[in-house]
OpenMM code with the backbone's topology and positions (N, CA, C; nanometers):
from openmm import Vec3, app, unit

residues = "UNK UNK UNK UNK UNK UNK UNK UNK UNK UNK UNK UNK UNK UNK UNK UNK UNK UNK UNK UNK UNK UNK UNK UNK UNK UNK UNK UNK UNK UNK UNK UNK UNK UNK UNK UNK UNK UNK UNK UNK UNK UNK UNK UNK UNK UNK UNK UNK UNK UNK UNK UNK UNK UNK UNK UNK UNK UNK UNK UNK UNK UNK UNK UNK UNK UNK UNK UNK UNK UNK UNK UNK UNK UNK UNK UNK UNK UNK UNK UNK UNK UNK UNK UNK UNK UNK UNK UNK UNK UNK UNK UNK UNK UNK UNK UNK UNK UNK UNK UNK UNK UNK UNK UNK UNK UNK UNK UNK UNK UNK UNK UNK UNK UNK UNK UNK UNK UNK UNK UNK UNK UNK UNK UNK UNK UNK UNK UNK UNK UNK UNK UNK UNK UNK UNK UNK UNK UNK UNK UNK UNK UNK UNK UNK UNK UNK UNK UNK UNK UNK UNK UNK UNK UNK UNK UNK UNK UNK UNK UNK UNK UNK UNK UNK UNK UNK UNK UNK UNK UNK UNK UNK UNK UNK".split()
positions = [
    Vec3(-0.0464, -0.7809, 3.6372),
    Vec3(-0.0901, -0.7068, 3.5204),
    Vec3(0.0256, -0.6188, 3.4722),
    Vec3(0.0431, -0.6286, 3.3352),
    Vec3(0.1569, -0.5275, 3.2937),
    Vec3(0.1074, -0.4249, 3.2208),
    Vec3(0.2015, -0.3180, 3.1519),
    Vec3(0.1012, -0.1781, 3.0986),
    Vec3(0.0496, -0.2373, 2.9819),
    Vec3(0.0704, -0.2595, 2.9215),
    Vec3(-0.0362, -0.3367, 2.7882),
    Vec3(-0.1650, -0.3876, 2.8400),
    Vec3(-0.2269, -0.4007, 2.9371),
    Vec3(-0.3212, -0.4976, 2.9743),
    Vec3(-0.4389, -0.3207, 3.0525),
    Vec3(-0.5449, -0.4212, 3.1052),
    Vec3(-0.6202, -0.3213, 3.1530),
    Vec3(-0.7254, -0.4120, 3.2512),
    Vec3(-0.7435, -0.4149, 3.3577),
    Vec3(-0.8162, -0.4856, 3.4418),
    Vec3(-0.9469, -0.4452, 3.4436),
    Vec3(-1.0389, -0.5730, 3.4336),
    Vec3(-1.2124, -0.5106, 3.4395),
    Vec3(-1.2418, -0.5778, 3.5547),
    Vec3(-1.2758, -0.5251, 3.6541),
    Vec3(-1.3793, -0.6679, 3.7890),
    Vec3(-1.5184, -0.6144, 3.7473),
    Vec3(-1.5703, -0.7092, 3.7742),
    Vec3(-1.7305, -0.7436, 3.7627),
    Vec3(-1.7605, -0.8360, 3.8970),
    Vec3(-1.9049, -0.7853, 3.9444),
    Vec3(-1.9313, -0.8420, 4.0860),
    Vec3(-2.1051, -0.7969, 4.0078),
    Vec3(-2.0922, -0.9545, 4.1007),
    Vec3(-2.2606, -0.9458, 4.0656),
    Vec3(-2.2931, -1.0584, 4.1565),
    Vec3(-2.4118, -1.0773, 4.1713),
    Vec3(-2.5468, -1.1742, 4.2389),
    Vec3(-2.5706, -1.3188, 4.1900),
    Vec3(-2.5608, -1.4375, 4.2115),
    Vec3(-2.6103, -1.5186, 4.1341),
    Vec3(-2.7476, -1.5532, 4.2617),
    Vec3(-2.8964, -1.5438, 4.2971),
    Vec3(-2.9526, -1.5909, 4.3394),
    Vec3(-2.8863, -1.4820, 4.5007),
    Vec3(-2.8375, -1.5901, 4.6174),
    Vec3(-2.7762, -1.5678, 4.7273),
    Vec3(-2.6472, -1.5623, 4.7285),
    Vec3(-2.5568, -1.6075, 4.6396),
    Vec3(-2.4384, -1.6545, 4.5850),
    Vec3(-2.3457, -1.5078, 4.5496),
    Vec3(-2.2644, -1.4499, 4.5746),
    Vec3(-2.1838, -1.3195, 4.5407),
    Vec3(-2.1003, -1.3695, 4.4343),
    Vec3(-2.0857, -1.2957, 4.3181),
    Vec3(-1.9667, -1.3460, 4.1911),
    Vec3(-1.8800, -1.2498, 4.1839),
    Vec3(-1.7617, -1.2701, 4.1506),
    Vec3(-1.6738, -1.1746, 4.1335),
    Vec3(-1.5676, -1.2088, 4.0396),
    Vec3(-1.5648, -1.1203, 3.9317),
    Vec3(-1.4425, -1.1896, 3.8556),
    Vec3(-1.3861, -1.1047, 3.8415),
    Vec3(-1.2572, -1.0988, 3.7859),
    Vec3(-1.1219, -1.0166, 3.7457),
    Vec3(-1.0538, -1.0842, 3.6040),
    Vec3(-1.1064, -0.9489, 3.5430),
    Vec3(-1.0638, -1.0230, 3.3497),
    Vec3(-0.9444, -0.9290, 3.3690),
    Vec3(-0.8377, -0.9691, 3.2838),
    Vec3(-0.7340, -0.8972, 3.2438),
    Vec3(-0.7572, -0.8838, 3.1051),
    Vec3(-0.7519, -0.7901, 3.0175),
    Vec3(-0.7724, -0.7507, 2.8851),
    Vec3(-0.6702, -0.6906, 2.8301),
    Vec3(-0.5760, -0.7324, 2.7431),
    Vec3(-0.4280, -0.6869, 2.6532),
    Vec3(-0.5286, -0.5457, 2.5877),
    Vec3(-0.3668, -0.4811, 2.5800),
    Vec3(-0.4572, -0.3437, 2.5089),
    Vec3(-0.4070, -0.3823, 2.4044),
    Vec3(-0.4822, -0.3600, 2.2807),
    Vec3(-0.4398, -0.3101, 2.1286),
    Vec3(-0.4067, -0.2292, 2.1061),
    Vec3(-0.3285, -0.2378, 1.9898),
    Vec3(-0.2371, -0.0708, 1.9874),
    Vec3(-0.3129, -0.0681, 1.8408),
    Vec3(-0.3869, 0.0640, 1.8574),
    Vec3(-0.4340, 0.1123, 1.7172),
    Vec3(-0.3900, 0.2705, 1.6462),
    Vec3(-0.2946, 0.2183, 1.5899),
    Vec3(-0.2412, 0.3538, 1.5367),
    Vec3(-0.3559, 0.4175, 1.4779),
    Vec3(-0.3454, 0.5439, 1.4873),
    Vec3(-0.4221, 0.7057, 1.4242),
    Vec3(-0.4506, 0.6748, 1.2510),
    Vec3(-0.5697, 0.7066, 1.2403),
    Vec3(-0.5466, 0.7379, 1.0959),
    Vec3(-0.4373, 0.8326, 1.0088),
    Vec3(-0.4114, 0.9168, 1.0573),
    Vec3(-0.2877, 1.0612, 1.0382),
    Vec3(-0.1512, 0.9596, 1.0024),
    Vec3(-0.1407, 0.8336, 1.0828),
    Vec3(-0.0198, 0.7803, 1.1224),
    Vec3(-0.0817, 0.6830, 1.0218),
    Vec3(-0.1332, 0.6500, 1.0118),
    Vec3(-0.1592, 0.5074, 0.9013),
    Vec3(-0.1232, 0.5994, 0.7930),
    Vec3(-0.2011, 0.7071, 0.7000),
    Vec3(-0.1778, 0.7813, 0.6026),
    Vec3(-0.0128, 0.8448, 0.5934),
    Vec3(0.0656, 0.8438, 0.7083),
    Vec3(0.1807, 0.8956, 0.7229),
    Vec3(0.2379, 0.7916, 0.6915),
    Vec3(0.2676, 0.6854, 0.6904),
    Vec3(0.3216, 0.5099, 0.6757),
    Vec3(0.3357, 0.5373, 0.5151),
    Vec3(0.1883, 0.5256, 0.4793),
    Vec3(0.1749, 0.5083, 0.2955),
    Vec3(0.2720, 0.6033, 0.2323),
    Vec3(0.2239, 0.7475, 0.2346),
    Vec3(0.3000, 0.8385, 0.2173),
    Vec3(0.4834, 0.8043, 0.2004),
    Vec3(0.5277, 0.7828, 0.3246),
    Vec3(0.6383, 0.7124, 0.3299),
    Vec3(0.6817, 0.5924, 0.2271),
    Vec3(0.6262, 0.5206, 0.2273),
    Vec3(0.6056, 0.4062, 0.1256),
    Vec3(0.6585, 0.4512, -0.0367),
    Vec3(0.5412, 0.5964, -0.0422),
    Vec3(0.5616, 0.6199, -0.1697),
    Vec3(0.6610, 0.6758, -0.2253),
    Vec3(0.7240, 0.7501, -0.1189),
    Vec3(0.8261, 0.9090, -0.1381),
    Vec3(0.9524, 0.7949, -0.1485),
    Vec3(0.9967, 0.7532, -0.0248),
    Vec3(1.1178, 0.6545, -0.0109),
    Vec3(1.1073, 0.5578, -0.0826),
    Vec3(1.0435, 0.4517, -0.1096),
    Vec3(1.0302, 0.3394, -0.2425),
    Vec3(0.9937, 0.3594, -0.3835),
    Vec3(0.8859, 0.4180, -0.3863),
    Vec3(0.8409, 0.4472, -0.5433),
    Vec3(0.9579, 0.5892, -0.6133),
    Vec3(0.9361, 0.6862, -0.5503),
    Vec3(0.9804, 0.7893, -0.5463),
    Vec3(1.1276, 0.8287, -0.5620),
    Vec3(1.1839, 0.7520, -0.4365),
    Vec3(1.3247, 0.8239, -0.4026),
    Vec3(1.3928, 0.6626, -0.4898),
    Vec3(1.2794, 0.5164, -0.5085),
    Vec3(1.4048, 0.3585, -0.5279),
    Vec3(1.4963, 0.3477, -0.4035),
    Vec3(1.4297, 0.3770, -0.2479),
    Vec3(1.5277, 0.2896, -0.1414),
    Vec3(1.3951, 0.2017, -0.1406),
    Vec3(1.4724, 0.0384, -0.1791),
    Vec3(1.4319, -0.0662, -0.1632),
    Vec3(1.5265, -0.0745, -0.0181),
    Vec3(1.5081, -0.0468, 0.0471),
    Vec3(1.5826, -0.0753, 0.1684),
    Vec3(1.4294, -0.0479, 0.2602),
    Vec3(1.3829, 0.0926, 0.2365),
    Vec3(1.2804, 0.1053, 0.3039),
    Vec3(1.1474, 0.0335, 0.2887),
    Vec3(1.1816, -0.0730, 0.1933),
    Vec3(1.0256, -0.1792, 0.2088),
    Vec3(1.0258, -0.2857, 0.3117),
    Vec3(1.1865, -0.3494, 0.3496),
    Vec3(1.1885, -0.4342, 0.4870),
    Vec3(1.1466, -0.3563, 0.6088),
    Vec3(1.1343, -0.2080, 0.6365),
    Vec3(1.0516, -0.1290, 0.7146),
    Vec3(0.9382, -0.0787, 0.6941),
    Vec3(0.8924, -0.0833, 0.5770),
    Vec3(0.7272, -0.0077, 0.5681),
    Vec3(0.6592, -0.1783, 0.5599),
    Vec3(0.6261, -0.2742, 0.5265),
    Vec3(0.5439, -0.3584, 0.4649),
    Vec3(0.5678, -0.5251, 0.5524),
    Vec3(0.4190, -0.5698, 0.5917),
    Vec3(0.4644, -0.6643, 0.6491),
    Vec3(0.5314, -0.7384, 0.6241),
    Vec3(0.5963, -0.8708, 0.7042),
    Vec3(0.6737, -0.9678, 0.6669),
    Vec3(0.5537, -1.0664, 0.5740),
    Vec3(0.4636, -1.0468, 0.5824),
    Vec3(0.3388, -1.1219, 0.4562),
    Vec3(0.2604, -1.0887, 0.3880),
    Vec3(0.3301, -0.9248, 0.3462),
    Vec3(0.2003, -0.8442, 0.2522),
    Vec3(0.1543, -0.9318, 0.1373),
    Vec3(0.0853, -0.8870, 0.1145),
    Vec3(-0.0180, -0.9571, 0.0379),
    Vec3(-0.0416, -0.7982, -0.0880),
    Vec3(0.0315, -0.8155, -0.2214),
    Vec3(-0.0223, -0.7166, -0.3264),
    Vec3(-0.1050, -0.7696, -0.4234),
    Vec3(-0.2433, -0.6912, -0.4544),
    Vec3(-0.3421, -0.7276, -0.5444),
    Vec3(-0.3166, -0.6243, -0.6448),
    Vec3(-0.2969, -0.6709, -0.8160),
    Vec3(-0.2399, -0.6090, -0.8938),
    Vec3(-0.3344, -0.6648, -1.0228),
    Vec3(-0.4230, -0.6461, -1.0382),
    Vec3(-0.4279, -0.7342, -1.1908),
    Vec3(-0.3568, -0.7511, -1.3534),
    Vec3(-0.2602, -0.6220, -1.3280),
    Vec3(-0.1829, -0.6379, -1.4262),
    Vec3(-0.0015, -0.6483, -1.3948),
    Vec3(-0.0131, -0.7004, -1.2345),
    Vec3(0.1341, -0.7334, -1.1997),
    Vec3(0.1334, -0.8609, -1.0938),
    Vec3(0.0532, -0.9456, -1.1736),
    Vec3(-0.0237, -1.0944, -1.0717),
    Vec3(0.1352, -1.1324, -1.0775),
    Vec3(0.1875, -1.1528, -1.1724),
    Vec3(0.3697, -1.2667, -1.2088),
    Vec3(0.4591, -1.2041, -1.0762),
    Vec3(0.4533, -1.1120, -1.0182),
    Vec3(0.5472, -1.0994, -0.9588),
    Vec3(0.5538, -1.1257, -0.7729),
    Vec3(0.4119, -1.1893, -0.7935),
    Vec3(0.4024, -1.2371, -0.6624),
    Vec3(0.4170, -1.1620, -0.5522),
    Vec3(0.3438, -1.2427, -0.4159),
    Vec3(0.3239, -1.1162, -0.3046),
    Vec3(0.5045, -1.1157, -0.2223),
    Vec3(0.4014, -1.0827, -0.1244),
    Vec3(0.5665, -1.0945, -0.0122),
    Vec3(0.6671, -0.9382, -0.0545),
    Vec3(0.7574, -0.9622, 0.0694),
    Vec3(0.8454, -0.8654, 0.0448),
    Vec3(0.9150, -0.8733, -0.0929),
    Vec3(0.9675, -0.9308, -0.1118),
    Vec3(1.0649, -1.0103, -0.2396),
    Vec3(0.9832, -0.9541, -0.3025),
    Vec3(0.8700, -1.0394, -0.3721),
    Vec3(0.7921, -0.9943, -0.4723),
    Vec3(0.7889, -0.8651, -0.5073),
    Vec3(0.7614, -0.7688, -0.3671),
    Vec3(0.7105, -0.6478, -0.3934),
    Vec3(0.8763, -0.5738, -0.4559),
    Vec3(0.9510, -0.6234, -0.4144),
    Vec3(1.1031, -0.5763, -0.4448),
    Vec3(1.1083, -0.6083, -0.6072),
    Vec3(1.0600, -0.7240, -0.6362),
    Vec3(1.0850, -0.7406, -0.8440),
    Vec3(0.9838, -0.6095, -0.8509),
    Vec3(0.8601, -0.6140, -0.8122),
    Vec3(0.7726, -0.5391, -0.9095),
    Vec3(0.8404, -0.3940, -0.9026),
    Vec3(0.8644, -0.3167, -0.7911),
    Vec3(0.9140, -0.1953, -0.8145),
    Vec3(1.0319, -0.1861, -0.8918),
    Vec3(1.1173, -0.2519, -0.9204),
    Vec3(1.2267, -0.2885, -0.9690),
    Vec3(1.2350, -0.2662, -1.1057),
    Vec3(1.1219, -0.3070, -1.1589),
    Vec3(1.0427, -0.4076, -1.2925),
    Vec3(1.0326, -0.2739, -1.2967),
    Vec3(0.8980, -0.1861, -1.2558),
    Vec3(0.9088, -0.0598, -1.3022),
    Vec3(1.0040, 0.0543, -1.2749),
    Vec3(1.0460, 0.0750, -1.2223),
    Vec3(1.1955, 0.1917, -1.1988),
    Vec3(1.2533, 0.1813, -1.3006),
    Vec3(1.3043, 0.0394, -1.3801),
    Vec3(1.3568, -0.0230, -1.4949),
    Vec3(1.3367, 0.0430, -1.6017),
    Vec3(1.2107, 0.0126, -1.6126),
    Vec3(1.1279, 0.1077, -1.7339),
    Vec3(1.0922, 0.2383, -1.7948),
    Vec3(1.0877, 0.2680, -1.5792),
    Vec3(1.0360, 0.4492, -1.5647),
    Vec3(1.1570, 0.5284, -1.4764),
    Vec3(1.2680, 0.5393, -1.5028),
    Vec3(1.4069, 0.5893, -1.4041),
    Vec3(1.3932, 0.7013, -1.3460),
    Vec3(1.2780, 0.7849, -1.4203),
    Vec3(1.2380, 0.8883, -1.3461),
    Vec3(1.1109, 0.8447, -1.2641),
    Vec3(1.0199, 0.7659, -1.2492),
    Vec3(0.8898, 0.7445, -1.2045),
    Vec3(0.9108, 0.8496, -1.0977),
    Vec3(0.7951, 0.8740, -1.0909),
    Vec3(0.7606, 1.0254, -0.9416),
    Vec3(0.5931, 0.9457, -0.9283),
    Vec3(0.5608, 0.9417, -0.8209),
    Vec3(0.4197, 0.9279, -0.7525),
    Vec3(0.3622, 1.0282, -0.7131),
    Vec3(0.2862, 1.0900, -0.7252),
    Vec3(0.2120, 1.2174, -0.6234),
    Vec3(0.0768, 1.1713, -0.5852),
    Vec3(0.0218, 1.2192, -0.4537),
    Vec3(-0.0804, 1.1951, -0.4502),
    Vec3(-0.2278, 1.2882, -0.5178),
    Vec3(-0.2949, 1.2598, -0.5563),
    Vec3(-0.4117, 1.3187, -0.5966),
    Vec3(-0.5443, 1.3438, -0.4343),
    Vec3(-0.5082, 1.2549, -0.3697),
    Vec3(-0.6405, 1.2531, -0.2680),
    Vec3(-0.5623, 1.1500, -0.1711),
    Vec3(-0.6202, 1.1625, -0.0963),
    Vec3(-0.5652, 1.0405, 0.0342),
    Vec3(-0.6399, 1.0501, 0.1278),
    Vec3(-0.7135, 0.9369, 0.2057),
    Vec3(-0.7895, 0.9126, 0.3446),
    Vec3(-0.7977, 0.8317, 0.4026),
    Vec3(-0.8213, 0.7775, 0.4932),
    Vec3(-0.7887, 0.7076, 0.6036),
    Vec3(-0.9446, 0.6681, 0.6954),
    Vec3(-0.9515, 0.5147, 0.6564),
    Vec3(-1.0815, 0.4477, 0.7240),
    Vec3(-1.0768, 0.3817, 0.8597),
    Vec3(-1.0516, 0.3868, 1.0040),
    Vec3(-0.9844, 0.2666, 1.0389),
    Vec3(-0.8717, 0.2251, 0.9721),
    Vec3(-0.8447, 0.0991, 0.9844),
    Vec3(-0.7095, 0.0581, 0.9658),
    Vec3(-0.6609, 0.0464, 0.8180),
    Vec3(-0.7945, 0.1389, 0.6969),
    Vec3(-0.7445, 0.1562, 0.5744),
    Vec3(-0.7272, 0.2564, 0.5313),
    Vec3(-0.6057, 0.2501, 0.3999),
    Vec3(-0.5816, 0.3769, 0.3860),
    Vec3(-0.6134, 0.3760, 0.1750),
    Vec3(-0.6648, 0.4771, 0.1312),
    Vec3(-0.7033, 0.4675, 0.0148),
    Vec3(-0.6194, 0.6067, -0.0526),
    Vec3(-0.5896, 0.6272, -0.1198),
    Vec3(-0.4969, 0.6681, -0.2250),
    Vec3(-0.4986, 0.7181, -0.3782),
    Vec3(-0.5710, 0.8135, -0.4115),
    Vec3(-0.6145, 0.8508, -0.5795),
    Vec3(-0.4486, 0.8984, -0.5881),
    Vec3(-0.4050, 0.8656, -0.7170),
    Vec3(-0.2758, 0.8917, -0.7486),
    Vec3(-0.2427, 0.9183, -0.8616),
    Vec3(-0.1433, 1.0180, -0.8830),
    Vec3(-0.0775, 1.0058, -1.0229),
    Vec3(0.0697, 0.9885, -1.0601),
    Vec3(0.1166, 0.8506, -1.1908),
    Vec3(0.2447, 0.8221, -1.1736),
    Vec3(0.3166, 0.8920, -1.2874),
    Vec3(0.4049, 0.9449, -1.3074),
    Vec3(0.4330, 0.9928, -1.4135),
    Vec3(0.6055, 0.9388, -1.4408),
    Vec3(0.6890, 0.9060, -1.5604),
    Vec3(0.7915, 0.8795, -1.6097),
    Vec3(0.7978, 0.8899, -1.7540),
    Vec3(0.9828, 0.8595, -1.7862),
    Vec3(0.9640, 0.8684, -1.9296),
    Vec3(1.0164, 0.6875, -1.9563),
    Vec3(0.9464, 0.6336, -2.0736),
    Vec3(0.9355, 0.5227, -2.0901),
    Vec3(1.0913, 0.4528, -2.1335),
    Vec3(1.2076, 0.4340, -2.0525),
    Vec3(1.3179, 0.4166, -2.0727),
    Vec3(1.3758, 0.3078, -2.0470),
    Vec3(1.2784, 0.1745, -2.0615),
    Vec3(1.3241, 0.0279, -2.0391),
    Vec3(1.2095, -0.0510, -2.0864),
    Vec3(1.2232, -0.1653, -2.0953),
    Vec3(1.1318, -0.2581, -2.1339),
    Vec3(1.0337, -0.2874, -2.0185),
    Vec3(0.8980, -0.2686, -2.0622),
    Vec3(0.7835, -0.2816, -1.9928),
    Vec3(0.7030, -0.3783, -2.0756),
    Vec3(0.6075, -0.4642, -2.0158),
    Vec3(0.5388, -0.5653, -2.0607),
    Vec3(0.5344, -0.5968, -2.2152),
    Vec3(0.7654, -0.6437, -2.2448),
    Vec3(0.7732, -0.6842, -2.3473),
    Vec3(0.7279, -0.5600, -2.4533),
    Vec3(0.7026, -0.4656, -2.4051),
    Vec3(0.7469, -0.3505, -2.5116),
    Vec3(0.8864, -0.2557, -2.4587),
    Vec3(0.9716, -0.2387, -2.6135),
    Vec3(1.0980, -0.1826, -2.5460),
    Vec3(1.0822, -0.0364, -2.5338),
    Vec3(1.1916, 0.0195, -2.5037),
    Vec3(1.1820, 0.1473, -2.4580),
    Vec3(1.1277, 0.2533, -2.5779),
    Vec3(1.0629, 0.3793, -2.5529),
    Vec3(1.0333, 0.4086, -2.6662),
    Vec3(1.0320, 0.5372, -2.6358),
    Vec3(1.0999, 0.6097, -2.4971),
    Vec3(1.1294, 0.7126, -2.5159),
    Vec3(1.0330, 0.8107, -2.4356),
    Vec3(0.8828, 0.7938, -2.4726),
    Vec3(0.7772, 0.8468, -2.4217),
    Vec3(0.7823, 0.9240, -2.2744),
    Vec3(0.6764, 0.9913, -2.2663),
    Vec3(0.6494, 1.0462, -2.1303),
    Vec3(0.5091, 0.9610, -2.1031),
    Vec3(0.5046, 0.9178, -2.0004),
    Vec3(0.3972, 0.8905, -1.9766),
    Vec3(0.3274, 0.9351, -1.8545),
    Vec3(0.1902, 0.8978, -1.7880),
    Vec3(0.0770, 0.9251, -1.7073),
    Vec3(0.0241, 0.8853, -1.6926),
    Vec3(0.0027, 0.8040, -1.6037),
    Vec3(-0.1139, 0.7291, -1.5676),
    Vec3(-0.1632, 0.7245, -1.3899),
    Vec3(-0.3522, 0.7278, -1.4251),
    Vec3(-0.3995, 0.7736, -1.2625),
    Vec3(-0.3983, 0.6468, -1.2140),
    Vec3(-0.4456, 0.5890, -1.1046),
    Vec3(-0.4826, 0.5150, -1.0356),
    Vec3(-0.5549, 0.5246, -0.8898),
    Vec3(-0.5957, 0.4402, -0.8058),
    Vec3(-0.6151, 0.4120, -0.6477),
    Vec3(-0.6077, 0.3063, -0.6021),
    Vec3(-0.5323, 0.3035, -0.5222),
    Vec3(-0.4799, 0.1713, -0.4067),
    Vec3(-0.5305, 0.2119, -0.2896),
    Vec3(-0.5496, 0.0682, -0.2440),
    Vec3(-0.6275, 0.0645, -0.1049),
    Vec3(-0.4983, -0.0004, -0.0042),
    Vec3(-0.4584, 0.0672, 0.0776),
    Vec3(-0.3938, -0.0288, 0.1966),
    Vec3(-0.4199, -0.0754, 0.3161),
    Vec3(-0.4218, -0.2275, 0.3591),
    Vec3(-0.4287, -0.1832, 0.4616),
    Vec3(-0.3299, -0.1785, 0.5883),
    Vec3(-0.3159, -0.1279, 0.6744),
    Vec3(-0.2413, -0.1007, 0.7934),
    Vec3(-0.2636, -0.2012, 0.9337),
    Vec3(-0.1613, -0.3079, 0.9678),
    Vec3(-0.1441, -0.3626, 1.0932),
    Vec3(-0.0626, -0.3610, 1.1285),
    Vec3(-0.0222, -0.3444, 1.2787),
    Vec3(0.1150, -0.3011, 1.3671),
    Vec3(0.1843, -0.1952, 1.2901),
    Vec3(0.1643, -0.0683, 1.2510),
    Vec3(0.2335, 0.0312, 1.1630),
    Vec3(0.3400, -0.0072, 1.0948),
    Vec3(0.2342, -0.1379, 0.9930),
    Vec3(0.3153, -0.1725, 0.8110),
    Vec3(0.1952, -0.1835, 0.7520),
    Vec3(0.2427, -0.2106, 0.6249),
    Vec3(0.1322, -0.1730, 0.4809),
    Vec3(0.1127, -0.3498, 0.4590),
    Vec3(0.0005, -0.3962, 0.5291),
    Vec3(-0.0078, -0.5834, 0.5283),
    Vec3(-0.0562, -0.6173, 0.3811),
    Vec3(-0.1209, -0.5315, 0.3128),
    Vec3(-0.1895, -0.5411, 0.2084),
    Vec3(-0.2188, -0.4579, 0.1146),
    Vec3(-0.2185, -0.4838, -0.0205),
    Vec3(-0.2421, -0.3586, -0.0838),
    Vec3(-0.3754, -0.3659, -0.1968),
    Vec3(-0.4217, -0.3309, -0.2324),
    Vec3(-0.5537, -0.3743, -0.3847),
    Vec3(-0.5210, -0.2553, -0.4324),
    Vec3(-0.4662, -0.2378, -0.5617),
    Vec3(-0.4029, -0.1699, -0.6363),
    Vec3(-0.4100, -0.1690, -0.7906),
    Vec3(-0.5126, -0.0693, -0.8483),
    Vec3(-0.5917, -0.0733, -1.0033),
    Vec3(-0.5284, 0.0984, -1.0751),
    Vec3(-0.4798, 0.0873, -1.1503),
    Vec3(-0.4262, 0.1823, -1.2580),
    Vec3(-0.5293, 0.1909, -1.3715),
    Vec3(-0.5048, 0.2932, -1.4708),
    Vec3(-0.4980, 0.2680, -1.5795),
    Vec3(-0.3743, 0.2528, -1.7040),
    Vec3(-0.4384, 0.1403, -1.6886),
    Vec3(-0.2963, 0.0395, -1.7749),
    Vec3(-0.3267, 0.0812, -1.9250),
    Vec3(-0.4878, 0.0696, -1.9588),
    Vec3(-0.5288, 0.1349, -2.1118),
    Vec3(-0.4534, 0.2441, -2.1239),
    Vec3(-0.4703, 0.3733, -2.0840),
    Vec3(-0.4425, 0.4767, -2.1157),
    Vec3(-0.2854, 0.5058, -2.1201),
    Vec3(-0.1755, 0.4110, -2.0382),
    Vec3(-0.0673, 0.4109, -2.0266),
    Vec3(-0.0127, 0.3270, -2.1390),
    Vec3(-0.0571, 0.2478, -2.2100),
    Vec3(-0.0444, 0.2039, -2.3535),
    Vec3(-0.0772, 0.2185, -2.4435),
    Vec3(-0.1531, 0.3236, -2.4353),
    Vec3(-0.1880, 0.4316, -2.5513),
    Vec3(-0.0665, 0.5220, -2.5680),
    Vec3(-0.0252, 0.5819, -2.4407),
    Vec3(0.0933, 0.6737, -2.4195),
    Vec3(0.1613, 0.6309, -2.4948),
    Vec3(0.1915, 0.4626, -2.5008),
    Vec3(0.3304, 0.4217, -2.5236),
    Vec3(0.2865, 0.3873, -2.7188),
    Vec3(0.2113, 0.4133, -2.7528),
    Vec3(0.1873, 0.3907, -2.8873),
    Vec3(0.1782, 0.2700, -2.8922),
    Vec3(0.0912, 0.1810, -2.8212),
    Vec3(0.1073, 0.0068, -2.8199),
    Vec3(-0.0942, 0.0041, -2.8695),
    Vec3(-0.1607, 0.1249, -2.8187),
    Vec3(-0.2502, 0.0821, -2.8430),
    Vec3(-0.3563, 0.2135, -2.9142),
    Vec3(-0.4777, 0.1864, -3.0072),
    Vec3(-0.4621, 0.3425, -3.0027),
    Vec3(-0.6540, 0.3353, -2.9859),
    Vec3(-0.7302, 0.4535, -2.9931),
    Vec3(-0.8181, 0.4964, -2.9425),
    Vec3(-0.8634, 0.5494, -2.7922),
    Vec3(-0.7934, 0.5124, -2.6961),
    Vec3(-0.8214, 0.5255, -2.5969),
    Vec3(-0.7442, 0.7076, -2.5515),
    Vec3(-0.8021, 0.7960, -2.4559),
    Vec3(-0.7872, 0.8841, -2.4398),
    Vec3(-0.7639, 0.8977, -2.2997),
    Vec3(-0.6438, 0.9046, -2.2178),
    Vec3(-0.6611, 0.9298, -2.0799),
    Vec3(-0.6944, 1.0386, -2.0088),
    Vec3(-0.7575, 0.9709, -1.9418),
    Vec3(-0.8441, 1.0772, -1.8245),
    Vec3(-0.7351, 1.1495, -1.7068),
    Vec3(-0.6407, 1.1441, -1.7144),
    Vec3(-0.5137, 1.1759, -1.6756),
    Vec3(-0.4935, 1.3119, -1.5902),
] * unit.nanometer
topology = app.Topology()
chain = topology.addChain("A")
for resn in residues:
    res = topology.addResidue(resn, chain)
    for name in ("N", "CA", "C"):
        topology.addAtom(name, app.Element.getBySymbol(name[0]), res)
C-alpha cells in the first residue's frame, strides 16, 4: 500500500465459513472550495486582467471545454481559449475583470462579474469606436486536479452593443 491509498478489511461470517477481505482504496485528492475559488480568481487577474497567456497552460485543463454562446467560432481547448482572450484584449487593451460575487459548490465554482474596457479594436466586425464599455455576466467553472476543466459562460452581449452604438433601446443593468 502506498500513501495515496487507504486499506479497509472486512471480516465477516458466511454460514460456518469466516470471510475476510482486504480492499485497498486510492485516495482522491479533493481540493477545498477556498482553493478551487483561489484557481479562478487567478485565472482572472493573470489572463483576463494582467494578458499572461502564459498562465492558461497552468490554470486550465489540457481539454477544457468553454461554453460561450456568443464565442462558439473560437473553439474549446487551450488554443482556443488563447484566440478568444486574444480576440478580446484586441478590442478591449484595457479590459479589467472584477468580481461582483463568487462561491464555491464542490468541485464548482460560479462567478457574478463585471468587465469593463474602452472599445479600441475590432469586435464582432464592428471597428473600434472609442467607447467605454460594461458589461455584467456569470460563469460557472468547473474544477478537476486544481485546473479550470470547464467553463459555461453568459454575458450581456445586448447591453455591451448598445454601449458600442451598434444597437439601440436596450439599457444595461450594469
Amino acid at each position: 500500500m502506498d500513501d495515496a491509498s487507504a486499506e479497509v478489511s472486512i471480516d465477516t461470517h458466511v454460514g460456518s465459513i469466516r470471510v475476510s477481505v482486504v480492499l485497498e482504496i486510492p485516495e482522491v485528492a479533493v481540493m477545498s472550495e477556498e482553493a478551487n475559488c483561489a484557481i479562478v480568481r487567478r485565472f482572472i487577474d493573470e489572463v483576463f486582467n494582467a494578458g499572461d497567456f502564459s498562465a492558461v497552460d497552468e490554470i486550465l485543463a489540457a481539454d477544457y471545454v468553454h461554453h460561450d454562446p456568443t464565442t462558439q467560432e473560437f473553439g474549446s481547448g487551450v488554443e482556443g481559449f488563447k484566440r478568444l482572450i486574444g480576440y478580446y484584449r484586441d478590442a478591449f487593451p484595457d479590459l479589467t475583470i472584477s468580481f461582483d460575487d463568487q462561491f464555491a459548490a464542490g468541485d464548482r465554482v460560479v462567478d457574478r462579474w463585471t468587465g469593463r474596457g474602452t472599445h479600441q479594436g475590432e469586435l464582432m466586425g464592428i471597428p473600434a469606436t472609442g467607447r467605454p464599455v460594461s458589461a455584467s455576466g456569470i460563469s460557472i467553472h468547473r474544477i478537476v486536479d486544481g485546473r479550470i476543466a470547464e467553463t459555461w459562460n453568459n454575458y450581456d452581449a445586448a447591453a455591451m452593443l448598445s454601449q458600442l452604438g451598434v444597437i439601440s433601446g436596450i439599457t444595461s443593468q450594469s
